[in-house]
N, CA, C and O atoms as a MOPAC input file, in Angstrom:
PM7 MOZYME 1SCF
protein

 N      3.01700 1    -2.62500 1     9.82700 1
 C      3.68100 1    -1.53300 1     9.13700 1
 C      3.38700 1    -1.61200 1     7.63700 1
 O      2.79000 1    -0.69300 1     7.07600 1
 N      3.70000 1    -2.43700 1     7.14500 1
 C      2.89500 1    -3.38500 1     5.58900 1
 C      2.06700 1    -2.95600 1     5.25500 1
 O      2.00500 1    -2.60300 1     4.07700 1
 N      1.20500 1    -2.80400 1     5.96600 1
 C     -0.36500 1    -2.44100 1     5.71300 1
 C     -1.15100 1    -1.04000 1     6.06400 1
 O     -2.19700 1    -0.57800 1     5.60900 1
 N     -0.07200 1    -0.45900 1     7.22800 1
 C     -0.87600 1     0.51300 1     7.67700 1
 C     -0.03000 1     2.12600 1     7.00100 1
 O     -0.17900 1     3.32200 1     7.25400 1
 N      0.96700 1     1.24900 1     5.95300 1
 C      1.71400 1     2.18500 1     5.02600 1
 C      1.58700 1     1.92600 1     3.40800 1
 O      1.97100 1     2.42600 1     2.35100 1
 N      0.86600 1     0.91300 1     3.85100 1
 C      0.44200 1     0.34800 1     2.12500 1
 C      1.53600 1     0.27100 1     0.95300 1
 O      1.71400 1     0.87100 1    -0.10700 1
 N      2.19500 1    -0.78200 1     1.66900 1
 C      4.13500 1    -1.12100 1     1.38300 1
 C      3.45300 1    -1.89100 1     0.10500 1
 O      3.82800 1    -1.47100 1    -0.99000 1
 N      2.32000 1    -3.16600 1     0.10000 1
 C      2.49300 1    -4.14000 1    -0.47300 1
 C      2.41300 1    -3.20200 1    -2.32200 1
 O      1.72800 1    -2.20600 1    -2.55500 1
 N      3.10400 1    -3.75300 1    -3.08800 1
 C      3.34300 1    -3.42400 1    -4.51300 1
 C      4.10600 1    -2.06200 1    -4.29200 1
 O      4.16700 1    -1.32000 1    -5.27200 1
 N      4.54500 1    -1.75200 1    -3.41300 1
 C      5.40800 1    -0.42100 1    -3.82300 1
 C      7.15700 1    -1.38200 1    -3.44900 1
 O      7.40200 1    -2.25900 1    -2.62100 1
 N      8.04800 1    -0.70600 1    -4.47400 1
 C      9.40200 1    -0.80400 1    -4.91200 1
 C     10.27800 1    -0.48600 1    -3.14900 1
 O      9.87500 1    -0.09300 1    -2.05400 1
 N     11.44900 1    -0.86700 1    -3.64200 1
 C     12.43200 1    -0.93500 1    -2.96200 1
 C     12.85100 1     0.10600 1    -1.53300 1
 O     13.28700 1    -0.06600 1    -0.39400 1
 N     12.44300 1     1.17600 1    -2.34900 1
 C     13.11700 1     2.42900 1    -1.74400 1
 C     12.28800 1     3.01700 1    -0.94400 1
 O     12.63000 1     3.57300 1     0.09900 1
 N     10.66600 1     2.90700 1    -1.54300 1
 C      9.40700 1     3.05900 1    -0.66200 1
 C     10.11400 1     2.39400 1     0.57500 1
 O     10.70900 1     2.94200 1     1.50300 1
 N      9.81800 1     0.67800 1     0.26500 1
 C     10.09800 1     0.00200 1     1.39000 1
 C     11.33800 1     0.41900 1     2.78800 1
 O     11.03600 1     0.51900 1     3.97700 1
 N     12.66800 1     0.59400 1     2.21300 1
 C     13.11400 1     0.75000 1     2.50600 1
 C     13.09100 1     2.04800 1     3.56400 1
 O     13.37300 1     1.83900 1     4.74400 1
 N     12.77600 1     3.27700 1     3.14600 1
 C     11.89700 1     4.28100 1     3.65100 1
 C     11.21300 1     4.45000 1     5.36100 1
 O     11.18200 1     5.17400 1     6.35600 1
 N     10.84200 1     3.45400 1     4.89500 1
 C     10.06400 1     3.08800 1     6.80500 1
 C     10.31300 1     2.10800 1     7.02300 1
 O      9.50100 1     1.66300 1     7.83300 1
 N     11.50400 1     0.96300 1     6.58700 1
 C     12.20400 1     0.04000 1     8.05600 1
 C     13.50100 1    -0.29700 1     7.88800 1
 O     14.00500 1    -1.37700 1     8.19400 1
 N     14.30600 1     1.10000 1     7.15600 1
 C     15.41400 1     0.92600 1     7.27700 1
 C     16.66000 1     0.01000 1     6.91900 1
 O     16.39400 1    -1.06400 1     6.37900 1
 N     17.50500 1     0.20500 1     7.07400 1
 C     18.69800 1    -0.83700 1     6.42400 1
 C     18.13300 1    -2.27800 1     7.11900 1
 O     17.67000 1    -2.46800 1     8.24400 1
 N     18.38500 1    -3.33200 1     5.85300 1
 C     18.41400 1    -4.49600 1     6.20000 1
 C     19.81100 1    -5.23000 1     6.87600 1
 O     20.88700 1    -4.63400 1     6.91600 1
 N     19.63100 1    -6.52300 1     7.36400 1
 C     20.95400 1    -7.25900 1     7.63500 1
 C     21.70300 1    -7.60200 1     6.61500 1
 O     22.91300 1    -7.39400 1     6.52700 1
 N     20.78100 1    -8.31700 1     5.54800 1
 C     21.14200 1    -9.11500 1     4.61600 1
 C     20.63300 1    -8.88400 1     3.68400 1
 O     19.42200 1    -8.68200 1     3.77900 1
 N     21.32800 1    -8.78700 1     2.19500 1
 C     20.65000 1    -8.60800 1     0.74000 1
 C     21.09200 1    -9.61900 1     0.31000 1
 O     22.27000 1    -9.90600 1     0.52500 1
 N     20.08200 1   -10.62400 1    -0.58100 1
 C     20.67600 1   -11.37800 1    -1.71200 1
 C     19.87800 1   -10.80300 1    -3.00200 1
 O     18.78100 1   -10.24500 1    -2.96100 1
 N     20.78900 1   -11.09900 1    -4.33900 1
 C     19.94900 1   -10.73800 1    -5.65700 1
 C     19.60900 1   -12.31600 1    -6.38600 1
 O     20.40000 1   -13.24900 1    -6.24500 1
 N     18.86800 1   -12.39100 1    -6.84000 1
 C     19.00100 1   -13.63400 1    -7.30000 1
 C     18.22400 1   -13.02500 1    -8.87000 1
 O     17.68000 1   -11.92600 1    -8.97600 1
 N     18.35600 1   -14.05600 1    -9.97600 1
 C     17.77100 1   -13.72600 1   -11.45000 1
 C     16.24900 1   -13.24700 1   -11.27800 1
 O     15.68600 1   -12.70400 1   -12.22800 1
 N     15.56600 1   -13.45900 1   -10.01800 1
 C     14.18700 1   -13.22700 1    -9.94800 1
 C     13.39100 1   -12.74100 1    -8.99700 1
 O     12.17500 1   -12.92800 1    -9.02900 1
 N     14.11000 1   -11.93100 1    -7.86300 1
 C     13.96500 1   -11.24800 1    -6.89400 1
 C     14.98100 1   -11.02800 1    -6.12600 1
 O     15.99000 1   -11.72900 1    -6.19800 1
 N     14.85200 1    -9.96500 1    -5.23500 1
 C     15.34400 1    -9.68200 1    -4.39500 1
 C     15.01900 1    -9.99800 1    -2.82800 1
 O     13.85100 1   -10.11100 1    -2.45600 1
 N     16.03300 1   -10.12500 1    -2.00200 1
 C     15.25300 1   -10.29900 1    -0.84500 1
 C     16.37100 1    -9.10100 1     0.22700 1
 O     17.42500 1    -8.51000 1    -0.00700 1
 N     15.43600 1    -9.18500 1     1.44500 1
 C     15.96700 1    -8.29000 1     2.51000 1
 C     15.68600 1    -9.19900 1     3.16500 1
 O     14.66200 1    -9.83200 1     2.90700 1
 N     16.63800 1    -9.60400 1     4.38600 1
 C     16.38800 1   -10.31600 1     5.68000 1
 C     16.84500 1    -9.24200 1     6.63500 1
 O     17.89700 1    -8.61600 1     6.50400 1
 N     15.80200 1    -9.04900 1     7.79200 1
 C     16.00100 1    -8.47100 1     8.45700 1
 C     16.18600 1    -9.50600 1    10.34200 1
 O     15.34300 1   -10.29100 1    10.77700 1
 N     17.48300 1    -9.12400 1    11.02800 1
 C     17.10700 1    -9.41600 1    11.99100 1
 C     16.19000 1    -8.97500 1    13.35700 1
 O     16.09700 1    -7.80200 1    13.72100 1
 N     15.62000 1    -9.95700 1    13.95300 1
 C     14.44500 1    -9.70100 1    14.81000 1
 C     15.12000 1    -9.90300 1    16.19900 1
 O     14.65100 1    -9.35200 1    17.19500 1
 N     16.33500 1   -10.77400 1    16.26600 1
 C     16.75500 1   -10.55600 1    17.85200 1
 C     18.15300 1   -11.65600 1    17.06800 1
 O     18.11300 1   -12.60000 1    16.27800 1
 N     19.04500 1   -11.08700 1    17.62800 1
 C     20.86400 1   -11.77900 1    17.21200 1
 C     21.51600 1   -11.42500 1    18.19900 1
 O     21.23300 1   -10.33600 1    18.69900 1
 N     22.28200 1   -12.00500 1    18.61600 1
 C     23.24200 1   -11.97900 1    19.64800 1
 C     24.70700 1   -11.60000 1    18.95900 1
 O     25.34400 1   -12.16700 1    18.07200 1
 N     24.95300 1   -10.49200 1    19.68000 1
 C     26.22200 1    -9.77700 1    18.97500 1
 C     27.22300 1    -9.58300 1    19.65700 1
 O     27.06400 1    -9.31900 1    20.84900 1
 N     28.51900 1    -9.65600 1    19.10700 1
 C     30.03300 1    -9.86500 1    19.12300 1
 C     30.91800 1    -8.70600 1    18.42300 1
 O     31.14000 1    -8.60400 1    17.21600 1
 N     31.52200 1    -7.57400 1    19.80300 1
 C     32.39500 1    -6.99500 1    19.05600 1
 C     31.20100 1    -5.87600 1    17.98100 1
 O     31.75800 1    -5.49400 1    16.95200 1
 N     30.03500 1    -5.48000 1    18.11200 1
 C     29.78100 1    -4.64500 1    17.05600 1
 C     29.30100 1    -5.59300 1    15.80600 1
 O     28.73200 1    -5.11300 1    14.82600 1
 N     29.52800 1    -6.68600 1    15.91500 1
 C     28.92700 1    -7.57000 1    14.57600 1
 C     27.60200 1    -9.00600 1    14.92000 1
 O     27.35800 1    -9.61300 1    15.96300 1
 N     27.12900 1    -9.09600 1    13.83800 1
 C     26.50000 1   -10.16100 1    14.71600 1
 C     27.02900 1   -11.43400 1    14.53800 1
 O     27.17700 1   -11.96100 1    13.43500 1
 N     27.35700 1   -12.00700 1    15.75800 1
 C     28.14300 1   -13.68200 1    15.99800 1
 C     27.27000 1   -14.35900 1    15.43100 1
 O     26.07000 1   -14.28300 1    15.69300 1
 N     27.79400 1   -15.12200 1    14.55900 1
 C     26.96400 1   -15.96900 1    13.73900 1
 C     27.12000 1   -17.05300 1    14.00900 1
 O     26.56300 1   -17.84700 1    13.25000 1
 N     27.86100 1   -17.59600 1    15.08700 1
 C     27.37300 1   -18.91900 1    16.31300 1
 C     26.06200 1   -18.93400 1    16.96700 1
 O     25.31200 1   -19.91000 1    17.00700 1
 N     25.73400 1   -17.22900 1    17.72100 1
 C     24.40000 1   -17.22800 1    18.35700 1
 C     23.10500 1   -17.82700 1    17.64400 1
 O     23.09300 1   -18.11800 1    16.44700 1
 N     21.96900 1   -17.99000 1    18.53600 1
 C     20.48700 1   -17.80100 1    17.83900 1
 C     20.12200 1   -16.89000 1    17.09500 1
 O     20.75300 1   -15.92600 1    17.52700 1
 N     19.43900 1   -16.49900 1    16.14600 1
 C     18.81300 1   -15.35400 1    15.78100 1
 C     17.60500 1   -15.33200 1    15.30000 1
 O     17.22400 1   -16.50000 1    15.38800 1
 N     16.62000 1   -14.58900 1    14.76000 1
 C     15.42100 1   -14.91300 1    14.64400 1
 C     15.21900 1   -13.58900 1    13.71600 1
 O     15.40600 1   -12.47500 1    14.20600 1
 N     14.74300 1   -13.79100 1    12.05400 1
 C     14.43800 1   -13.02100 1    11.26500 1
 C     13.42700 1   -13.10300 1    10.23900 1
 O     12.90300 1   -14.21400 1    10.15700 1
 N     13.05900 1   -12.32100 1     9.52200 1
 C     12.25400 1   -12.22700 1     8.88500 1
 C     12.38900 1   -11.79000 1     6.99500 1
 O     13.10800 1   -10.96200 1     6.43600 1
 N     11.91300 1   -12.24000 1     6.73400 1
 C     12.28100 1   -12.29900 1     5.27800 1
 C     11.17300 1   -11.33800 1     4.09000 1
 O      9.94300 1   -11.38600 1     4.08000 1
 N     11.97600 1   -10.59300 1     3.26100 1
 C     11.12300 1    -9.45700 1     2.39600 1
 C     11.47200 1   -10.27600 1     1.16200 1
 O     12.63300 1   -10.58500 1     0.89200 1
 N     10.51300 1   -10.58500 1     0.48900 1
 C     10.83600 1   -10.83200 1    -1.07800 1
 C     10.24400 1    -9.78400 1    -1.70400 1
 O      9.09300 1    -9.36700 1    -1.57000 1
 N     11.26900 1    -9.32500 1    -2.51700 1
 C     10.72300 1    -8.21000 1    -4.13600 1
 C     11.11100 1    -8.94800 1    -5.47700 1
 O     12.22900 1    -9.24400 1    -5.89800 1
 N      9.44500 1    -9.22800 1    -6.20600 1
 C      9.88200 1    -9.66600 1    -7.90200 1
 C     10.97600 1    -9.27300 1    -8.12100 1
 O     11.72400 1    -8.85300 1    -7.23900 1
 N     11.30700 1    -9.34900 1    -9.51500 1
 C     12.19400 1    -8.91000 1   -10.67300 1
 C     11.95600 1    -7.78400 1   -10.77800 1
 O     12.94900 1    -7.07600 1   -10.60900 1
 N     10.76900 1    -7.10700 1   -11.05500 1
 C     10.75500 1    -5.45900 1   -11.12200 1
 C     10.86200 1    -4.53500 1    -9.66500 1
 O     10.90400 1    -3.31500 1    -9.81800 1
 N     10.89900 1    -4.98700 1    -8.49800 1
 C     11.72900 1    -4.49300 1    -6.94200 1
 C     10.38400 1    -4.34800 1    -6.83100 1
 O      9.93200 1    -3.24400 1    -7.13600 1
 N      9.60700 1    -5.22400 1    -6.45700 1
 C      8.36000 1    -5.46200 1    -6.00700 1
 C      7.78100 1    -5.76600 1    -5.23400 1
 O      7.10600 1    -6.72000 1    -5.61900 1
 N      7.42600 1    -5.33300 1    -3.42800 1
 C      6.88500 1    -6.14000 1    -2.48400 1
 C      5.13700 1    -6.56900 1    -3.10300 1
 O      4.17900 1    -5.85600 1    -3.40200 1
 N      5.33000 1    -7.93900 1    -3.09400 1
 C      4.24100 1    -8.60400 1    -3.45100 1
 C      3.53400 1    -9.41800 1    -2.32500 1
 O      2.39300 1    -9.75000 1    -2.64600 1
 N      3.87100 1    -9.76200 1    -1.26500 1
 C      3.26400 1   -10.17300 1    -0.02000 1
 C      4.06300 1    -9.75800 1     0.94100 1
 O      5.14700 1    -9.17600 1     0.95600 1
 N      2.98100 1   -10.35900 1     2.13500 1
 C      3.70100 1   -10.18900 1     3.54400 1
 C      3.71400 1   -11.48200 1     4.04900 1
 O      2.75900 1   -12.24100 1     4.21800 1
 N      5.34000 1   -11.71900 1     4.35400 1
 C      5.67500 1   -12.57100 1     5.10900 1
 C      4.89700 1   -13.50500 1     6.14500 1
 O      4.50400 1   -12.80500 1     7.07900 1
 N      4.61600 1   -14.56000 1     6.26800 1
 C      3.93300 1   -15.13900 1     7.14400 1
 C      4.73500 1   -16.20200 1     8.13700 1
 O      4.19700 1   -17.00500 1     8.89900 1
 N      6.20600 1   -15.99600 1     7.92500 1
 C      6.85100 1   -16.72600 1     8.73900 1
 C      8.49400 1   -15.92400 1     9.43000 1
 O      9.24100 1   -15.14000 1     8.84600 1
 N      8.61600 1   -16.49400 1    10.82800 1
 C     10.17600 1   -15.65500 1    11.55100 1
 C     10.49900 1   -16.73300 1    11.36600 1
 O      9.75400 1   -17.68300 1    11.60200 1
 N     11.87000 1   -16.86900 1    10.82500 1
 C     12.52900 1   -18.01000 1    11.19400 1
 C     13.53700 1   -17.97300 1    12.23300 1
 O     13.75900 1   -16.88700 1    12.76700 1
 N     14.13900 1   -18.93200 1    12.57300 1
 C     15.24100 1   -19.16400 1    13.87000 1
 C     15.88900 1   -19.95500 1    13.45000 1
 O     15.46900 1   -20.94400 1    12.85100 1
 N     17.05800 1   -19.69200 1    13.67400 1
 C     18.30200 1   -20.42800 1    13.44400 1
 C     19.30700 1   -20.63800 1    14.91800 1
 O     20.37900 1   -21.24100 1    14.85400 1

C-alpha cells in the first residue's frame, strides 16, 4: 500500500487517508507514531489487553513525515 500509493515522505493525513484510524498514537519530542493492530483478540467491543496481538508500527519525523516502511510485526 506504501508504495503502490507513494505514502513514503507524504504527512499524516495523506497517510491516514488510505489506512484509516490507527489503534494507538504516541507523540514523542521527535516523531510520531501509529500502531496499528494486525490481529487482537477482543473483549466486550475493546481490545483485551491480556490476549496476543500482532502489530505494526508507522513512524513520522518531527515534521509528520513517513520516512520508511516498516520491516517488522511485532507480537506480544
Amino acid at each position: 500500500i506504501i508504495l503502490d500509493f507513494d505514502l513514503l515522505g507524504k504527512d499524516t493525513t495523506t497517510f491516514l487517508n488510505h489506512f484509516g484510524p490507527y489503534n494507538e498514537k504516541y507523540v514523542g519530542q521527535k516523531n510520531i507514531v501509529f500502531i496499528y493492530y494486525l490481529t487482537a483478540g477482543c473483549l466486550n467491543g475493546k481490545v483485551n489487553e491480556q490476549a496476543d496481538k500482532s502489530w505494526i508500527r508507522f513512524v513520522f519525523n518531527e515534521d509528520s513525515v513517513l520516512e520508511e516502511i516498516p520491516n517488522v510485526i511485532g507480537v506480544e
